[in-house]
Each structure stands twice: as structure tokens, then as C-alpha cells.
N, C-alpha and C positions, 0 to 999 in steps of 0.2 A: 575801267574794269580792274577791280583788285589782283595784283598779283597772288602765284598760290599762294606761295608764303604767307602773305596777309589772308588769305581766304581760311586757311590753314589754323589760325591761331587767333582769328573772328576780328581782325583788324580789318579797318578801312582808312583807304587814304582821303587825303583833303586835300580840296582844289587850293592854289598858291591865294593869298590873302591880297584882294584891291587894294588899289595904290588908298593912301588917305585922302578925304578932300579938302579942300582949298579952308574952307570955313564949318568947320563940325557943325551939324543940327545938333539939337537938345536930343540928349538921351533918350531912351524908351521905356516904361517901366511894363515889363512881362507882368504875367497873371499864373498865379500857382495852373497848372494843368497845359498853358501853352507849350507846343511842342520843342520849340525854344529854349522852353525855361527847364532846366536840370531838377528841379528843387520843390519843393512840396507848400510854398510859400512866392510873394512877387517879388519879383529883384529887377532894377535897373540895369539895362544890360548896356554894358560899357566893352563892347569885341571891340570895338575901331582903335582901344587904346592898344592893344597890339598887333594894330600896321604901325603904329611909330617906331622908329627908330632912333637911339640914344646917339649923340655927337657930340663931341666936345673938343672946344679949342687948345686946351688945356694937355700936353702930351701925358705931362705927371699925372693928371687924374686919368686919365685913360686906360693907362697902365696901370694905376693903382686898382681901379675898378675890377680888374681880370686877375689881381694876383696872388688872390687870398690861398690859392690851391696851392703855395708854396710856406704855406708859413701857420704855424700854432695859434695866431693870433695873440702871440706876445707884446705885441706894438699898441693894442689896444690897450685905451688908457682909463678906467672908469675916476678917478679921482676928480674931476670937475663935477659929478653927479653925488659920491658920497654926503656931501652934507646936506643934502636936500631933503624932504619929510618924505616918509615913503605912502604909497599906497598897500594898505592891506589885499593880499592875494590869495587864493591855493590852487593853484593850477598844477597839475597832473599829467604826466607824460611815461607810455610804457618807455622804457629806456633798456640798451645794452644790457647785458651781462658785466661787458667792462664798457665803459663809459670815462675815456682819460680826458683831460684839460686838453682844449684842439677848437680845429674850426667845424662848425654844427652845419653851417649852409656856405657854401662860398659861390658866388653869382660866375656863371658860364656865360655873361656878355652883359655887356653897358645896359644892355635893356632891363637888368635887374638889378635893384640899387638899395639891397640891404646885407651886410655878412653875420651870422649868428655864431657866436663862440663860447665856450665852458671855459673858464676859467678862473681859479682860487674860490671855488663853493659860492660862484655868482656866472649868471647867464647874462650875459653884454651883448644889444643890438646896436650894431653900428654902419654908419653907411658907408656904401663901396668905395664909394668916388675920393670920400676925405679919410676916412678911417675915425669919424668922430663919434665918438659914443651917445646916444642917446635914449640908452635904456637900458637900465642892470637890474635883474632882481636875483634875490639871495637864492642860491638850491641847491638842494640837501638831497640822499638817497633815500627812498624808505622801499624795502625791498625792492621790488621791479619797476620800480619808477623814480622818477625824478622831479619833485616837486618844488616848483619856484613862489616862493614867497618874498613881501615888503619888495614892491615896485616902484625904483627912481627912474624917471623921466624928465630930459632936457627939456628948461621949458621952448616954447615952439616948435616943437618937435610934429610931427605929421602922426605920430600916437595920437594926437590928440585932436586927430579928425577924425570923429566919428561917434557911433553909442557910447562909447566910455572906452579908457584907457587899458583896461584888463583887457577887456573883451577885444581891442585893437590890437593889442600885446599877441594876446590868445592866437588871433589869424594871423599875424606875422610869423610865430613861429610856425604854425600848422601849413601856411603856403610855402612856407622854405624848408623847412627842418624834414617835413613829412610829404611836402609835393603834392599836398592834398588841395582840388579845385574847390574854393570858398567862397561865398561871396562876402566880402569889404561889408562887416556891422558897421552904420553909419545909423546918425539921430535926424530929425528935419530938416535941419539945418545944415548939416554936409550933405546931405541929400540933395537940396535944394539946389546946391553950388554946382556936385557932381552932375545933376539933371541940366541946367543948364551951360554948363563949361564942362563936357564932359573930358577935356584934355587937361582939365587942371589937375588929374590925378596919376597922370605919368609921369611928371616929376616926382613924386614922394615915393610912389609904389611900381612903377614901372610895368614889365608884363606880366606881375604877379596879382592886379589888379583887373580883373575881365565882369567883373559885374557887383551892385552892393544889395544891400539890403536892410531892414530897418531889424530884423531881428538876428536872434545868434543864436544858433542851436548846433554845432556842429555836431559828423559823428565821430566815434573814438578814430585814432590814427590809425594807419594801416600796418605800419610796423614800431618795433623800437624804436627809440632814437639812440642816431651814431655818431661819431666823431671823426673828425681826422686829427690824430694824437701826434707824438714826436715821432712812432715807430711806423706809420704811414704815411707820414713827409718825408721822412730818412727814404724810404724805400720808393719812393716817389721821384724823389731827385738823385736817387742810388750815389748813395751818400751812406755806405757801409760801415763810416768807423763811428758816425753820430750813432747810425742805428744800435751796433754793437754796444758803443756806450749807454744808450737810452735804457735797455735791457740789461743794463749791467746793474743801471740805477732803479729798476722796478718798474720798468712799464713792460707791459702787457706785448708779447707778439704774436698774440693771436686778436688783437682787439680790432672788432669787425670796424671797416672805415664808411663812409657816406655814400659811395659809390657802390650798390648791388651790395651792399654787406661784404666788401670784397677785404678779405686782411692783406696785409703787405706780402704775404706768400703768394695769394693772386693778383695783386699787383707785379711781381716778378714773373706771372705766367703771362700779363697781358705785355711787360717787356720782351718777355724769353730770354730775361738773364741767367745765365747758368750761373754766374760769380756769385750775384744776389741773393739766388734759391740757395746756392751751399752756403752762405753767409746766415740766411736766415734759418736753413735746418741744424746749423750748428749753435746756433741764440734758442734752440728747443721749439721751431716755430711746428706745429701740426699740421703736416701737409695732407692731411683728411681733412681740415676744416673745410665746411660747404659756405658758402654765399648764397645771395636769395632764390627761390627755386632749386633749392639744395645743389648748387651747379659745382661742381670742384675744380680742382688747378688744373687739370689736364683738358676738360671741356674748353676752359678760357684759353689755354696751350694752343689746343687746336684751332680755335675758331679766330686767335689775333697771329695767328703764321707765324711762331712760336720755333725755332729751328726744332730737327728730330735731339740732337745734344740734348736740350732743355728735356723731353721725353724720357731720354735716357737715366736723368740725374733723377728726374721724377718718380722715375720706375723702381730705384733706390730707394725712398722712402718708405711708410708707413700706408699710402694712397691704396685703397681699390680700385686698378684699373679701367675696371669692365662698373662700375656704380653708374647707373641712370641717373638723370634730376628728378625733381618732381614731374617733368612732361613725360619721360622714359624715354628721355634721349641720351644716348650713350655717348662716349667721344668721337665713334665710327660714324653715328649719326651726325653730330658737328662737322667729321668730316666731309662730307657730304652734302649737309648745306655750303660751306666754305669756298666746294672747287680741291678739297685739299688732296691732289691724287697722291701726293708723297708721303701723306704720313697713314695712307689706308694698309701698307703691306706691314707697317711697324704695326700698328693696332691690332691687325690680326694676328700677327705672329705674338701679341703679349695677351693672345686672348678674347679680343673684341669678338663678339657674337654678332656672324654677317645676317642671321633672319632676326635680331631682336626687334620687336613691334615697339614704336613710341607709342602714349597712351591714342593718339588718334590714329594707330592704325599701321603705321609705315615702316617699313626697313629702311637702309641707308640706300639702298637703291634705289626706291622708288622717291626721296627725296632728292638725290642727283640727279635722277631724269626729269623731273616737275621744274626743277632751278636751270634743268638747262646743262648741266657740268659734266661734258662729257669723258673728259681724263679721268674724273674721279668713279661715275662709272664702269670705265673700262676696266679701271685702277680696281673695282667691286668685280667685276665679272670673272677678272683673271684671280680673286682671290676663291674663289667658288660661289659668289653673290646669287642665288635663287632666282631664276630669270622669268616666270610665274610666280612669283610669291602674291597673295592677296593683302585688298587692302580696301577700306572703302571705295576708292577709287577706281577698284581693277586693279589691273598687274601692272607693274614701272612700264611696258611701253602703252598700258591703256591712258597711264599718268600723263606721258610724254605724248602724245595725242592728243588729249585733252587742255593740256598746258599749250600745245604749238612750236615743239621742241623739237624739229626737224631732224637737226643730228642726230637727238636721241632716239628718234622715232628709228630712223633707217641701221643705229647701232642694235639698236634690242631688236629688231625685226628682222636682221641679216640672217640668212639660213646658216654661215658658218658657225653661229654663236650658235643657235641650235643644236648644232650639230658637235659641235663642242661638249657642249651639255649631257648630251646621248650618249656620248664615247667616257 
């Protein structure tokens, strides 16, 4: 049974993934309408390639593999691919506002073995594990996009499994850059291989590889494409005086990063550095900037246990305390989902509105009684939290009923709270 939360926001969880077996069968090729198949056309479905798991003996590659989230991708070297013929291209991608030289995709585990990076007016695929490049094409801005053209590829490169090299190019960036679920364009002949060996394609593509198919139509991205530049490394490994310098030299410190669009100000909220935020509000950083779901610095404050200091400094700025995201969740709400009972008497006291409805319906009440939290409730009640407020649900203790939230049940249904209320 889904938790609320998940019931909440139309998620469902997923049973843990079977072990692999011993010796893979031959793949399966779905039919445009099976209920299986995601996609309006047949694809090979290759799930079993993410039960595997990446190993290696090698410590340096291991590490290398994981560590691109530290670095610009400076070390990448395209120079063995420059004199090579290029392939004609025009591929198209919405991109940033600001879009600096940085890394495009960096792999969160062994299981992903490609990093994508911008850098000097060409897009370089390179793999995790070595750092070797194996695909650069030229891109240029042209207003809201980013268009890469004349594509070099290493020969024997794993581009060049499949329908054609563009069109492979095309879903590498699309599966990493934009996290969009693809299926792997492949021609007969890769198809063949991948139908019968279906594990020969965790080496090249890793878990970004879940199923192929013979044609290519993808749909547009779902958002810009971001970066991680020098100003959201710096702030990343809070490393103050590179940052300062970096904006000293013209980069961008509001330039959204890879992560939720989150710039290096909300990077400082998911630290709760106070030193960082005033370092960065003094480099002219905008601490109103939103990240996706228009979420701001104080929502992300709240919700990664952020000290109330950090609050304070924030409150300083330019920010509207009391702004909802796109859901109409306020930071009182974050509070709330969190557990956070210490930072509900600061939020109300700057304002935080205790009956604000998020778009489905709820006050910050009735989300602490559903999760269970019941400090943070009290933490609501004693601030004059509406102990009847509606909602689809009923009121937070029909919530906390329905959820099986015991505590919460016998806190919202105590005649003293009532009686509280009344007085």
C-alpha cells in the first residue's frame, strides 16, 4: 500500500528488482499497445539489464567513475578526436538562460558509464570509468537553444551501435542530460545481438539502457538543458574564494545547476551554510531565484534541516518568505512534511500562513498528522494551527485515521486540545 505521501502526489512504489539469473534468455520484443510497453511503437525490452550491478577491480576507475560532481570537466581531453571527418548534424536542445562550460550529466553510481560536458563551443561524451572522450560535436547558441553540430566519434565507440550515430548521440544526451526514459534506436543488426545477448549492453550503456528499438522519434525534452559551471563546484565543495573569484571573472551566480535547477544559493540552503549564503549574497547572488517547481531557498532550508541562523540570514535578503511552489507548498508546509517542529514557531512568527491550502487541498496540519510527525503538529497546534480545518481528506485527525497514525489520532482527538481551542 502506497504511503500518503506517495498516494498524495500520484506516486507508486516498486517492488525491490530480482536477483539476475545465472544465464539471461534472449530478450523479448513487446508490441506497440502491450501493457508493458510505454511507447506507441515495439521495443525490446531489456529491465533485466538493471538488476546488474557495475564492479570493478580497478580502485582508480571506481573512483573516477563517481567523481565528476567535483570538477568542470576540465581534464577532459578532446584532442585525439579533432582530426577525424566529422558527421553532419543539427540537433537541438532548449537550454538555460545561462548555460557556462561545466559538467551536463555526471553518473550517480558505476551503474552509469557516460559523463556529458560543455566545454570551449563543443559538447564532449566521455566515459566514467576512464575519462576518455569519445564524442565531441561543435555547439553554438541560437537563442533558446543549443545546437550541436559536425559530429567526431572515437572509432569503436558504442555510438556506433545502433540506427546511426546521430540518432545514438541524440539518446545519449536525451537519457542523461534530460533523464528522459528512451528506448536505445538500434538497426537489425544491433538488435540481433541485443535480442540474443541481452547483457552485452550494460557494458557500453549501463542503467541508462532499459529497452531498444528499431525506430527514433523521441518527444521534445522536458526541460532546459543545465550545467554545473565553476560557480556551482565552488559552492559545492564551499570553496568561497574560487567562487568569489569565478564571479570576479564573469560567470554567472545565478546559473541554474543540473540538480532541480538549483543555483549555488540553493546549494547553500541544502548545506545550511550561513558563511556561503553571505559569500554568495555579497557576489550579487538572487536569493528569490526559484528552482524547478518554482521551490525557493527557504523551502530547500527547511526541508534538508537547514539550522534557524541560516533562516535568519535568509530573512535578510530580497526572498518572499511566505511564496508557495508550483504545488502551494509553503515552507510551513515543508515544515511539516519534515518533522521540523523547530523551525514552525520562526515561520509563523515571519508570517507563514497556518490555514494555507497546498493545491491538493491540505494545511501544514493535516500533512503532519498523515506523515505521522507529531512534535511538528503540537509545534502547529500551539501556534493556533485550525484543528477542523477541511480538506479532501476530512480534518488532520480524520487524516490521521485514515493514515493509522496513532499518536496523532489521540493528540487531535484529546478533549484538552479542544478545549483549548474554545477558550
Amino acid at each position: 500500500m502506497p504511503r500518503w505521501w506517495d498516494k498524495l502526489l500520484g506516486r507508486d512504489e516498486k517492488p525491490p528488482a530480482a536477483p539476475a539469473p545465472a544465464k539471461p534468455e534472449p530478450a523479448k520484443w513487446l508490441a506497440a499497445g502491450d501493457p508493458r510497453n510505454p511507447f506507441e511503437y515495439p521495443i525490446l525490452d531489456l529491465m533485466k539489464l538493471l538488476q546488474l550491478i557495475a564492479a570493478s577491480e580497478d580502485p582508480a576507475a571506481a573512483a573516477r567513475s563517481t567523481s565528476w560532481g567535483g570538477t568542470t570537466g576540465v581534464e577532459l581531453d578532446p584532442a585525439p578526436l579533432l582530426g577525424l571527418p566529422p558527421v553532419e548534424c543539427s540537433l537541438r536542445y532548449p537550454a538555460a538562460r545561462s548555460l557556462p562550460d561545466g559538467i551536463l550529466y555526471a553518473p550517480p553510481s558505476m551503474d552509469f558509464k557516460w559523463v556529458l560536458a560543455l566545454r570551449d563551443g563543443r559538447l564532449l561524451a566521455a566515459r566514467s570509468w576512464s575519462g576518455e572522450v569519445q564524442a565531441i560535436a561543435e555547439a553554438r547558441r541560437d537563442g533558446d537553444e543549443l545546437v550541436l553540430e559536425r559530429l567526431r566519434t572515437a572509432p569503436g565507440s558504442a555510438l556506433h551501435l545502433g540506427l546511426g550515430v546521430v540518432p545514438v548521440f541524440d539518446w545519449l544526451i536525451r537519457v542523461h542530460a534530460f533523464d528522459q526514459r528512451l528506448p536505445l534506436p538500434v538497426d537489425e543488426g544491433s538488435a540481433k545481438i541485443l535480442e540474443s545477448v541481452p547483457y552485452s549492453g550494460f557494458a557500453p550503456f549501463g542503467h541508462a539502457l532499459f529497452c531498444a528499438a528499431r525506430q527514433w522519434s523521441p518527444p521534445p525534452p522536458p526541460r532546459p538543458l543545465r550545467s554545473d559551471g565553476e560557480v556551482i563546484v565552488a559552492a559545492r565543495l564551499k570553496d568561497c574564494a574560487r567562487l568569489e573569484g569565478a564571479v570576479k571573472a564573469g560567470a554567472d551566480v545565478d546559473a541554474p545547476g543540473t540538480y532541480g535547477g538549483y543555483t549555488a544559493l540553493h546549494l547553500s540552503a541544502v548545506r545550511g551554510d550561513v558563511d556561503l549564503l553571505r559569500v554568495l549574497l555579497r557576489s550579487g547572488a538572487n536569493a528569490a531565484a526559484l528552482a524547478d517547481r518554482a521551490t525557493h531557498a527557504l523551502v530547500i532550508a527547511v526541508v534538508h534541516r537547514a539550522p534557524l541562523a541560516y533562516f535568519d540570514a535568509l530573512a535578510e535578503s530580497s526572498l518572499d518568505l511566505k511564496l508557495p511552489n508550483a504545488d502551494g507548498f509553503t515552507a510551513l508546509h515543508a515544515a511539516a512534511e519534515a518533522g521540523r517542529a523547530d523551525a514552525v514557531p520562526w515561520l509563523v512568527a515571519h508570517g507563514l500562513p497556518l490555514e494555507a491550502h497546498t493545491r491538493h487541498g491540505h494545511t501544514a496540519l493535516h500533512i503532519a498528522a498523515a506523515l505521522g510527525h507529531a512534535a511538528a503538529a503540537q509545534a502547529l497546534l500551539d501556534a493556533g494551527a485550525e484543528l477542523n480545518a477541511p480538506s479532501p481528506g476530512g480534518t488532520p485527525l480524520d487524516v490521521a485515521r485514515a493514515e493509522n497514525k496513532p499518536e496523532l489520532v489521540a493528540l487531535l482527538s484529546d478533549p484538552r486540545v479542544a478545549s483549548a481551542r474554545a477558550r
